[in-house]
C-alpha positions in Angstrom: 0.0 4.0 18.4 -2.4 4.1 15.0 -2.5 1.1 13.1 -2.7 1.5 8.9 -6.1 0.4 9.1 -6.9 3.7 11.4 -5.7 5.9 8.1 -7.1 4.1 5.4 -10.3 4.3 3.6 -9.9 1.0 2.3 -7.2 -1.8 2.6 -7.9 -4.7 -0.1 -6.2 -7.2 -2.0 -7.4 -9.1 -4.8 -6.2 -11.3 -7.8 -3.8 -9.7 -10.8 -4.2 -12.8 -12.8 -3.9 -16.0 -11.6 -0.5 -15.7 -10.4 -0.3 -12.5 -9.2 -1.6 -10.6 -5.8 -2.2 -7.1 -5.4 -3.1 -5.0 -2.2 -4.4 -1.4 -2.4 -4.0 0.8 0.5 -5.9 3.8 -0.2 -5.5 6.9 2.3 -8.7 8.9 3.7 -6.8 12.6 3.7 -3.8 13.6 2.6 -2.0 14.3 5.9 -2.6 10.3 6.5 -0.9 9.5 3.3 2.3 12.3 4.2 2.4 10.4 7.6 2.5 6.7 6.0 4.5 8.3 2.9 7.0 9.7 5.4 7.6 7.1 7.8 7.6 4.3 5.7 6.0 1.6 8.2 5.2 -0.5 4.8 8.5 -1.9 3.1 9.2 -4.8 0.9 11.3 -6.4 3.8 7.9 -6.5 5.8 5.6 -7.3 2.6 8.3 -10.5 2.5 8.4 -11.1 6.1 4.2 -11.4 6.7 4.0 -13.3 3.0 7.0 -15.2 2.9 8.0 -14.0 0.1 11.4 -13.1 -1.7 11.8 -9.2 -1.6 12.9 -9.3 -5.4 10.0 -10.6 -6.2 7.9 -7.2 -4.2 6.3 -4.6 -6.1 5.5 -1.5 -3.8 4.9 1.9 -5.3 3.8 4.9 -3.6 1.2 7.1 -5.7 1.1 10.3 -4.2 -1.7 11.5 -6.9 -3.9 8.8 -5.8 -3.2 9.0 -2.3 -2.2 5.1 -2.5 -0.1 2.6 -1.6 0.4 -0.3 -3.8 2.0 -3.8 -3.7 2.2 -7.0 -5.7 4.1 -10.3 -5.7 3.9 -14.1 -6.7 0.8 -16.0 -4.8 2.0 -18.6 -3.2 -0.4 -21.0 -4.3 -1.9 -20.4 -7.9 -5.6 -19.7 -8.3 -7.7 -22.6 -8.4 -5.2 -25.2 -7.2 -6.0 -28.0 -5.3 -4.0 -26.2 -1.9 -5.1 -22.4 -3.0 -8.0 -21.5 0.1 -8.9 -18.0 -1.6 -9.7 -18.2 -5.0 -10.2 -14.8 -5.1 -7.2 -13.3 -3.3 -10.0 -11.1 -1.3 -8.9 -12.5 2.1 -5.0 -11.9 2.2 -5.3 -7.6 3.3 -5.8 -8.7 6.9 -2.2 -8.9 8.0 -1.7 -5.7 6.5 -4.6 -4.0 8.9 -2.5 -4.2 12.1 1.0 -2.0 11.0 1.8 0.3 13.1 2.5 3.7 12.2 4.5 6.1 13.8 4.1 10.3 14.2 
């Protein structure tokens, strides 16, 4: 089965503020974003299960111009505290990498 990370030309996430993390899935072709687009393998009910986060608190829009997928929600840890092991939010993508994505 393909993985996300086989249709994207680049996964990320980074910092939207200090309390705030965003991930950018963005699509190499069209017919890989229709695929994703259509079968949905990315949901807030995922996003909450791999973050442990409240889905209420999910952000995930679809921008079918862009030919991009894009979520945001609370960090768990704020930037720059004590407990908080990427500053950045650069690292937090890699869970993402491994979805699976159907036909």
């Amino acid at each position: 089965m393909t993985t996300i990370a086989q249709l994207c030309s680049l996964i990320r996430s980074k910092n939207a503020g200090p309390f705030v993390l965003t991930f950018d899935l963005m699509f190499t072709d069209q017919a890989s974003y229709d695929r994703v687009r259509r079968t949905k393998p990315i949901t807030k009910a995922l996003l909450a299960d791999l973050y442990k986060q409240q889905e209420d608190d999910i952000t995930l829009v679809y921008h079918d111009q862009a030919l991009a997928i894009k979520a945001s929600f609370p960090r768990p840890v704020f930037q720059g505290e004590p407990r908080d092991s990427d500053c950045y939010g650069g690292q937090q993508y890699v869970p993402l990498m491994s979805i699976k994505v159907s036909d």
